[in-house]
C-alpha positions as CSV (number, residue, x, y, z in Angstrom):
1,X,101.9,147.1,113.5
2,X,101.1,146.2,110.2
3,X,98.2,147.8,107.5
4,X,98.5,145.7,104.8
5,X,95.2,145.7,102.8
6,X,94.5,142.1,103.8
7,X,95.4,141.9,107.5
8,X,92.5,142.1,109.9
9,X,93.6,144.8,113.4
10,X,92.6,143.3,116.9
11,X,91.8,146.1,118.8
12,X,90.4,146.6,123.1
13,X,88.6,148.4,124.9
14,X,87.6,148.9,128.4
15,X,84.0,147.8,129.1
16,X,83.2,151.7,129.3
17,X,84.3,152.0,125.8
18,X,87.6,153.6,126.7
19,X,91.7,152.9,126.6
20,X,91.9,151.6,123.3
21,X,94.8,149.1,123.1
22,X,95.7,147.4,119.8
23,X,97.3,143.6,119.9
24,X,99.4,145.1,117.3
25,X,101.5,146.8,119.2
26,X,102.0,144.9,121.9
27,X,103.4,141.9,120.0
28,X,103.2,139.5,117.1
29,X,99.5,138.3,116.3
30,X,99.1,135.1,114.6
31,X,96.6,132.4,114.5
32,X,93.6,135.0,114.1
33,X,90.1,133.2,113.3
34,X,86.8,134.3,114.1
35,X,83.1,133.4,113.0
36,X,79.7,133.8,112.6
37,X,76.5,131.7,113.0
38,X,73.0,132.4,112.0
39,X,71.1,132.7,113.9
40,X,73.0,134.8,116.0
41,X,75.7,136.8,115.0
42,X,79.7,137.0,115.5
43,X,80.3,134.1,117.1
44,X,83.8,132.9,118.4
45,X,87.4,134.0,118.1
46,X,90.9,133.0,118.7
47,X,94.3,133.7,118.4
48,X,97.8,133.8,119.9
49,X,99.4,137.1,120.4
50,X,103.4,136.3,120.9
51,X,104.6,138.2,123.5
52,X,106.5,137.5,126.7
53,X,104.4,135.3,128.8
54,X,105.0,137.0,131.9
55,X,103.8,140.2,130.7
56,X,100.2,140.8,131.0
57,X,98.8,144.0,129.4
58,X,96.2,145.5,130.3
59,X,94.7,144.5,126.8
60,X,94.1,141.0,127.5
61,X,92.1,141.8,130.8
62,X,88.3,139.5,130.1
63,X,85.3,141.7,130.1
64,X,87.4,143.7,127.5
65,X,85.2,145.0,124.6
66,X,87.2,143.4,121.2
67,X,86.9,144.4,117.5
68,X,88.4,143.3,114.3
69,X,88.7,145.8,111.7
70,X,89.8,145.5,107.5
71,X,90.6,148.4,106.9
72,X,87.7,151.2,108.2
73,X,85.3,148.5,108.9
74,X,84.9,146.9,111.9
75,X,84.0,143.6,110.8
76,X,83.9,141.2,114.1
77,X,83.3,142.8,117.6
78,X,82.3,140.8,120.9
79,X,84.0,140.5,124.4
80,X,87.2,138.8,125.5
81,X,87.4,135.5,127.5
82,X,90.2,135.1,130.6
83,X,93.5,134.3,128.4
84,X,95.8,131.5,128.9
85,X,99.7,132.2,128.7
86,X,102.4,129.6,127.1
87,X,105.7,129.3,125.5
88,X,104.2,130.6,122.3
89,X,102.6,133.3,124.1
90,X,99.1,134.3,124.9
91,X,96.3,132.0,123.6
92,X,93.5,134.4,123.6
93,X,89.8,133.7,122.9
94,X,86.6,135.6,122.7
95,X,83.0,135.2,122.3
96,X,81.3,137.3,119.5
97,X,78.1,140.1,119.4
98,X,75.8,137.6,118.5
99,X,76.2,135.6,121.8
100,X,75.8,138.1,124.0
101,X,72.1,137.4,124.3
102,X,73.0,134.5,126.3
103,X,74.8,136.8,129.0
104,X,71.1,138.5,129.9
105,X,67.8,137.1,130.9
106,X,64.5,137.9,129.2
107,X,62.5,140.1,131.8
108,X,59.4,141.9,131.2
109,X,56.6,143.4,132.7
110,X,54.5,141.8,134.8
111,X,52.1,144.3,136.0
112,X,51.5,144.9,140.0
113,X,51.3,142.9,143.1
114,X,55.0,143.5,143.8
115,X,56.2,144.2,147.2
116,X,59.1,146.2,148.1
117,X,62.4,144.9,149.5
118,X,66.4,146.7,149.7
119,X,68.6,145.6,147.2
120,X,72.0,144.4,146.8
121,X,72.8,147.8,145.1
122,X,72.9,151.3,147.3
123,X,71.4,153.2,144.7
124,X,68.6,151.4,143.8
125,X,66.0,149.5,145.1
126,X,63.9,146.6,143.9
127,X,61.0,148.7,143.6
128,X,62.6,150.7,141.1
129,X,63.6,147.8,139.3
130,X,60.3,145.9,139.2
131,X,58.8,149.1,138.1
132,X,61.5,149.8,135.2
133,X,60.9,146.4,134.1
134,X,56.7,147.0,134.4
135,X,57.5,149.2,131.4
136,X,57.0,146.9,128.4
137,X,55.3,143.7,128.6
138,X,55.2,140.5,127.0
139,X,55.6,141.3,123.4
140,X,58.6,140.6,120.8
141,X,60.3,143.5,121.7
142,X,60.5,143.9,125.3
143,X,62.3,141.6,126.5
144,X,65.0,142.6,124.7
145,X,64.9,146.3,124.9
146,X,64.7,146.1,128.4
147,X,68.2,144.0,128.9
148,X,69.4,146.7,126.6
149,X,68.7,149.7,129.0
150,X,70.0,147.9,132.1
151,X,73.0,150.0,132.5
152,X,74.8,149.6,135.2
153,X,73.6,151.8,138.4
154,X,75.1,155.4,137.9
155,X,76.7,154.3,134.3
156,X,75.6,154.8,131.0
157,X,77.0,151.1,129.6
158,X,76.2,147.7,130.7
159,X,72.8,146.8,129.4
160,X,72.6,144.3,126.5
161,X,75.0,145.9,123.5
162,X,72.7,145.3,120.7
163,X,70.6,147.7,118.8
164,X,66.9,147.1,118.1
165,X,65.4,148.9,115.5
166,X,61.9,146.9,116.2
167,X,61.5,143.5,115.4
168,X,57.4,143.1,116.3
169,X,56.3,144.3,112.4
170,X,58.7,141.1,111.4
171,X,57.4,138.5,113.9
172,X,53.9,139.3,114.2
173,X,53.1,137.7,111.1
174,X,50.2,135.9,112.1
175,X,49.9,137.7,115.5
176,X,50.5,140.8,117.9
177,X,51.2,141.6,121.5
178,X,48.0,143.2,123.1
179,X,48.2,144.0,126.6
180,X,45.5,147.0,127.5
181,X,44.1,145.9,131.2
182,X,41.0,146.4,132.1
183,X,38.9,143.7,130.7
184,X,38.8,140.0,130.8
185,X,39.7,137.6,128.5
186,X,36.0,137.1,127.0
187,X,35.9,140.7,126.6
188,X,38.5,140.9,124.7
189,X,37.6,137.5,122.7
190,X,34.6,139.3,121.5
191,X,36.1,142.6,120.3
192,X,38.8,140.6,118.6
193,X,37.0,137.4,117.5
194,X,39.6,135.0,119.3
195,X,38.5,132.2,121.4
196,X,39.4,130.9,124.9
197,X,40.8,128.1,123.4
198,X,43.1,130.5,120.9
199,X,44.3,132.2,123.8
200,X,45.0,129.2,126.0
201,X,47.3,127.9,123.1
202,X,50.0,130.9,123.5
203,X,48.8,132.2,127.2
204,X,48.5,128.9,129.2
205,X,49.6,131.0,132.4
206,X,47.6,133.9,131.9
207,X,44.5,131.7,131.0
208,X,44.9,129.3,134.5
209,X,45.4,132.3,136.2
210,X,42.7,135.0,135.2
211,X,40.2,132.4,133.6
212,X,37.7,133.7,131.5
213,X,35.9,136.0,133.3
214,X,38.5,138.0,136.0
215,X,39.7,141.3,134.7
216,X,43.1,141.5,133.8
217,X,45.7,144.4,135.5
218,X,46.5,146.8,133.6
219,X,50.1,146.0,132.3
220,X,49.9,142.5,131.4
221,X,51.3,140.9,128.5
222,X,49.6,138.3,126.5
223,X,49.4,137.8,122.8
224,X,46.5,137.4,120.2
225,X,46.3,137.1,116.6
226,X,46.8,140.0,114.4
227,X,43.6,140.4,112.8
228,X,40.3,139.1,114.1
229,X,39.8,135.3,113.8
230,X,43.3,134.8,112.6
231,X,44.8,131.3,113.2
232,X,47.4,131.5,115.9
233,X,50.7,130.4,114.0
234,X,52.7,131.6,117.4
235,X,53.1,128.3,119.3
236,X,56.2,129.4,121.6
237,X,54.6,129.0,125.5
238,X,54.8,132.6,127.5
239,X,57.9,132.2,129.9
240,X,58.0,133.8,133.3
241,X,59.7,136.9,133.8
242,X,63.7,136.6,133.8
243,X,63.5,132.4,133.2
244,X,65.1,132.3,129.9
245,X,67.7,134.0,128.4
246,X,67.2,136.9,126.0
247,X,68.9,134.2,122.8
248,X,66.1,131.2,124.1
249,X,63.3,134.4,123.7
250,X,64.4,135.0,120.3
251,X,64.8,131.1,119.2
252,X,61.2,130.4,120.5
253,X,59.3,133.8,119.1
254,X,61.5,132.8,115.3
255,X,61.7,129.3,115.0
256,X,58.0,128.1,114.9
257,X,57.2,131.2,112.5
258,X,60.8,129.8,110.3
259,X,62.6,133.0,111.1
260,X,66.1,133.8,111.6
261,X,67.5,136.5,114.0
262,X,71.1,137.8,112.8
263,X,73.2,140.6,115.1
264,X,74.4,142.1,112.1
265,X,77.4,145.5,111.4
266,X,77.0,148.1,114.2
267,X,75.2,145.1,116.3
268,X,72.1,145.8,115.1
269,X,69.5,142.9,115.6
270,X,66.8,141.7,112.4
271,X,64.4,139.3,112.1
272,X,64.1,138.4,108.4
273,X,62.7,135.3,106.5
274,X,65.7,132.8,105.1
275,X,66.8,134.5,102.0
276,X,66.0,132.7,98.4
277,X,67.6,134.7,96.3
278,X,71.4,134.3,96.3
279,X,74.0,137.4,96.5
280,X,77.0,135.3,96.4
281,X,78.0,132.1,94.3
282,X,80.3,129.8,96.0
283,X,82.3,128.1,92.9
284,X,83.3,124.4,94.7
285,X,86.7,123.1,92.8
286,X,86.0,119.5,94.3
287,X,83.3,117.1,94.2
288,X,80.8,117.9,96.9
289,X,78.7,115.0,98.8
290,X,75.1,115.4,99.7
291,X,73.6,114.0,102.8
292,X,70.5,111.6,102.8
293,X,68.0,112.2,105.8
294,X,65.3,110.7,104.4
295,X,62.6,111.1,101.3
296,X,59.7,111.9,104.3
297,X,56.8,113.0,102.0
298,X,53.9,112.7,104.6
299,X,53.7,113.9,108.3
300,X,50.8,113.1,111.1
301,X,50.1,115.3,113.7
302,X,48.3,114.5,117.1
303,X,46.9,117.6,118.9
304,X,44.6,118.4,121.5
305,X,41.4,119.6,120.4
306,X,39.6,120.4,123.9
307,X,40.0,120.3,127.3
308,X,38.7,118.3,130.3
309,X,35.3,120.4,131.3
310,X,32.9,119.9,133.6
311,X,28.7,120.7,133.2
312,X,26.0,121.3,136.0
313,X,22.7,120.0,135.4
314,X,20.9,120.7,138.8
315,X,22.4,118.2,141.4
316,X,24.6,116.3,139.4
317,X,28.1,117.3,137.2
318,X,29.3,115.8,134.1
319,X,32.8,115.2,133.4
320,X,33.7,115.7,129.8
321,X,36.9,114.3,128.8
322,X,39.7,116.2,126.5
323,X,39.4,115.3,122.7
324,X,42.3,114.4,120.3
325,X,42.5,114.5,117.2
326,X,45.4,113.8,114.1
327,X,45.7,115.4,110.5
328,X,48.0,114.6,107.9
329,X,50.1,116.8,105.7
330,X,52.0,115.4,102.5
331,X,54.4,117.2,99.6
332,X,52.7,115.6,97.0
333,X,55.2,117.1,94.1
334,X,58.2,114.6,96.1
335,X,55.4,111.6,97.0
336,X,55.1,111.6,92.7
337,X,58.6,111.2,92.7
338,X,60.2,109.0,95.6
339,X,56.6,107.7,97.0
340,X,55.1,107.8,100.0
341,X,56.9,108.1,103.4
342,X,55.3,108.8,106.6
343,X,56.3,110.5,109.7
344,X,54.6,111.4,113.4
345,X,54.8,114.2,115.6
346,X,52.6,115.2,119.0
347,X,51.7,118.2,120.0
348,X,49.9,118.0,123.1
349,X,52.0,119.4,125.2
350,X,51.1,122.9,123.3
351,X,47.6,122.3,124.7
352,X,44.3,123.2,123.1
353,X,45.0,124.0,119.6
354,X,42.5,123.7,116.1
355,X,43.1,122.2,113.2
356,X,44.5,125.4,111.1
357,X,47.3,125.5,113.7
358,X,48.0,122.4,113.3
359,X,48.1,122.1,109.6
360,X,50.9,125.2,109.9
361,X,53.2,123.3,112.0
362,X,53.1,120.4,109.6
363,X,53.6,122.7,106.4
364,X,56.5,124.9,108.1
365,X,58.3,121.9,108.8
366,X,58.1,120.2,105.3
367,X,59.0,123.5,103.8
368,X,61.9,123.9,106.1
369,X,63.3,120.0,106.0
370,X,65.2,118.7,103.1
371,X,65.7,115.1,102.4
372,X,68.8,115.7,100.7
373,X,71.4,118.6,101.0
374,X,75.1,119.6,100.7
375,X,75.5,119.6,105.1
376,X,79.3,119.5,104.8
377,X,81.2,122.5,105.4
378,X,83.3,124.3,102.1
379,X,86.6,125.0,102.3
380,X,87.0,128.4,100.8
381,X,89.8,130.1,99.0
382,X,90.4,133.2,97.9
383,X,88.5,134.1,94.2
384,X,86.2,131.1,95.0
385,X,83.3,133.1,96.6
386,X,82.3,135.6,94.4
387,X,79.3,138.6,93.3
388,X,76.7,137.3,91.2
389,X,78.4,139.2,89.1
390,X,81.5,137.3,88.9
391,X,83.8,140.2,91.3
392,X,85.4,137.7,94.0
393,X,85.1,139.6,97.3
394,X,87.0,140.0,100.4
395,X,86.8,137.0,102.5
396,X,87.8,138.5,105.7
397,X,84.5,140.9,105.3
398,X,82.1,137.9,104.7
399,X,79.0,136.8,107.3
400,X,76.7,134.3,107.9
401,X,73.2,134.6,107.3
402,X,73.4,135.6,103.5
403,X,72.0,133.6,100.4
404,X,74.8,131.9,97.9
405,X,74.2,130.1,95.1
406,X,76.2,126.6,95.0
407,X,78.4,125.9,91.5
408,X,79.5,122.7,91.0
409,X,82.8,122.3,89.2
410,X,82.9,118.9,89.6
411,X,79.7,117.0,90.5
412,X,76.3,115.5,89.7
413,X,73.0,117.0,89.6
414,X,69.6,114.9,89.4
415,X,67.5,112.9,91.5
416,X,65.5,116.0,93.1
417,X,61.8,117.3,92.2
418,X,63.8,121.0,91.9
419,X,67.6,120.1,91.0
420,X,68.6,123.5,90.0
421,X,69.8,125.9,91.1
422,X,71.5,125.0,94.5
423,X,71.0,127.5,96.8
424,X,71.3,127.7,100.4
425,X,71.6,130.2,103.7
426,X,75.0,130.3,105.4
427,X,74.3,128.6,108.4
428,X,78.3,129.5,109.7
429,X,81.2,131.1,108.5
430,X,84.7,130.9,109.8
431,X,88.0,132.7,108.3
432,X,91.3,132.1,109.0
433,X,93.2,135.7,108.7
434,X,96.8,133.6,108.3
435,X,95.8,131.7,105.5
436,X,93.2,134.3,104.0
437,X,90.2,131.7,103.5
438,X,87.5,130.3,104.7
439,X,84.8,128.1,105.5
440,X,81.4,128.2,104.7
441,X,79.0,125.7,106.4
442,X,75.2,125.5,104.8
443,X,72.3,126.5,107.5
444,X,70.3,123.4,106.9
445,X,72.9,121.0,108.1
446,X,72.2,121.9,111.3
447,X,68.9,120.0,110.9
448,X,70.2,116.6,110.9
449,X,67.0,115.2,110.2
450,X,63.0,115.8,110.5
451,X,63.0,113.7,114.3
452,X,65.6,116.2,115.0
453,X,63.3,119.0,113.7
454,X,60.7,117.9,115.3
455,X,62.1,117.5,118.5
456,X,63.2,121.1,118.9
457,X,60.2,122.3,117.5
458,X,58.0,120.3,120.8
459,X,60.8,121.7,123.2
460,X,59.9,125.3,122.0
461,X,56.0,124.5,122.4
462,X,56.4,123.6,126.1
463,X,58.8,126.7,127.3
């Protein structure tokens, strides 16, 4: 087994933590890569391990926990997929931390009403469990920290392998989870100055179900702005209890607020703005293409202003239709330059919301679109990604998610309202441990194109 100061140590371990078993020394590893994505976290990895093919070890059992260490550090960790043997050996793959949210559904409490039935399990029941998971309600963290305390029965592992700090002070920017019971929704419109309308836009369920005037068990979740008369900037629909997984939870509570979750060293989870200010330049030996998706300067939005109502006046009843209405957003700094091109996106289907809501969704997504970008993946080698210093680093101990700063050895600048400098998040980052590089791959060029954008932004609004 070998310690050089570059080689990267693939190392199991039972689910339980236990019977550590390095690849090492059971034969010849080659063929290591692994990655990350952002959002997300460690992502994939592969690799052969050349040993007999009719020997199994116990190593290469799936379910095993796997880690990838330089050095000390544990740099990649996730769990192992079932193995395939060959005449080169043991092609082994495995699927990293920052997918393991897709392994656990996003339940939370839902207050009472529950009744009581055996369960599969003969040390629990599903009382129990409904009434664990009656502990935290609707809000940005509970979801998660709920799949991350269910252990198995009688084990202290099992639940979701992250660790959450708090992530509610990062995504309640423009709002907060409220859930005290107790009093209805136009109760709790007037001590917090939010409308029926405002709560209809990110409770739709809570609102058909309660109305306006029915008093609301104690326990349930529902969100509001954070500070009284606050435009609701939170367009992501309340899902039901356990329908999504806890990775769709945190891609509809980030995306409409242009946030990025990241399961970073010791798997803890963050929710942080896209960084701006680079901590790595990326020196690019080679001419470097942009992509072109499109100089769109001005967006239209159509929205739902009100709802179908209906008025008494004595004997007879009014029907009053829903209203519609559209407002326009443009980037007047690239309209100067390029001129003016127009774009369209409905949202109706996120139900009654006003004008200032609106207007955000048009100005988060010109802020996050860019006509022009470098979308193409950058072959890495070793001294190429470097401090802002100068200091090249380690390659192997490089993530996604961090800001670099694009130099050009070879190529054009111009053509752009803001040339310079070239900056841009690292969207995915893959290493090759034989070859000792890498490839970084931008986070915008997995927005194709504003349709795209807007496209996933209306499948978020209807969840």
């Amino acid at each position: 087994m070998a310690y050089q100061r570059d080689a990267s140590q693939v190392i199991t371990w039972a689910p339980d933590g236990s019977d550590p078993r390095y690849f090492g020394r059971i034969g010849h590893v080659v063929g290591l890569d692994y990655s990350f994505a952002c959002p997300g976290g460690p992502d994939q990895l592969s690799l052969t391990l050349q040993t007999q093919p009719g020997k199994r070890d116990q190593a290469l059992n799936p379910g095993r926990k796997v880690g990838v260490y330089r050095g000390a550090s544990e740099i990649w960790n996730g769990k192992l997929d079932e193995p395939t043997s060959g005449t080169a050996g043991w092609a082994v793959t495995a699927h990293g931390a920052g997918t393991f949210g897709t392994d656990y559904r996003a339940m939370y409490g839902t207050g009472s009403g529950y009744s009581s039935a055996p369960s599969s399990s003969s040390t629990e029941t599903e009382t129990q469990v409904l009434a664990f998971a009656a502990a935290e309600g609707w809000t940005a963290d509970g979801p998660i920290n709920q799949a991350i305390a269910r252990n198995i029965p009688g084990r202290s592992w099992g639940g979701l392998p992250w660790v959450n700090p708090g992530i509610a002070h990062t995504v309640a920017a423009g709002y907060q989870a409220y859930a005290p019971g107790g009093k209805t929704l136009t109760q709790l419109g007037a001590a917090e100055g939010v409308t029926l309308a405002q709560f209809r836009v990110i409770n739709p369920r809570v609102v058909a179900k309660f109305g306006a005037s029915k008093v609301l068990p104690h326990g349930t979740g529902y969100w509001v702005p954070r500070h009284a008369g606050a435009s609701i900037a939170y367009l992501g629909s309340q899902s039901d209890p356990a329908s999504v997984t806890v990775t769709d939870f945190l891609n509809a509570i980030t995306a409409p607020m242009n946030l990025l979750w990241y399961v970073g060293r010791g798997n803890v989870l963050r929710v942080f703005s896209p960084p701006t200010v680079p901590t790595r330049r990326l020196i690019c030996t080679s001419p470097a293409a942009r992509t072109l998706h499109g100089y769109y300067t001005t967006l239209w939005a159509y929205y739902q202003a009100t709802v179908d109502a209906t008025t008494d006046t004595g004997l007879t009843s009014t029907d009053i239709p829903a209203t519609f209405n559209a407002i326009a957003e443009q980037n007047v700094a690239n309209s100067l330059v390029h001129g003016t091109m127009e774009n369209f996106i409905d949202l109706t289907s996120a139900g009654v919301i006003d004008t200032a809501v609106a207007q955000k969704v048009l100005v988060a997504l010109l802020a996050k679109y860019q006509a022009v970008s470098y979308s193409e993946a950058f072959p890495v080698m070793q001294g190429q990604l470097t401090t802002m210093g100068g200091t090249p680093v380690d390659l192997g101990c490089e993530q996604a998610g961090t800001c670099v700063q694009l130099i050009l050895a070879d190529g054009g600048y111009g053509g752009e309202v803001l040339p310079l400098p070239v900056t841009f998040v690292i969207g995915a980052y893959d290493f090759s441990d034989d070859t000792q590089s890498a490839t970084v791959t931008p986070w915008q060029s997995a927005i194709f194109d504003l349709p795209t954008m807007m496209g996933q932004l209306a499948s978020l609004m209807t969840r």
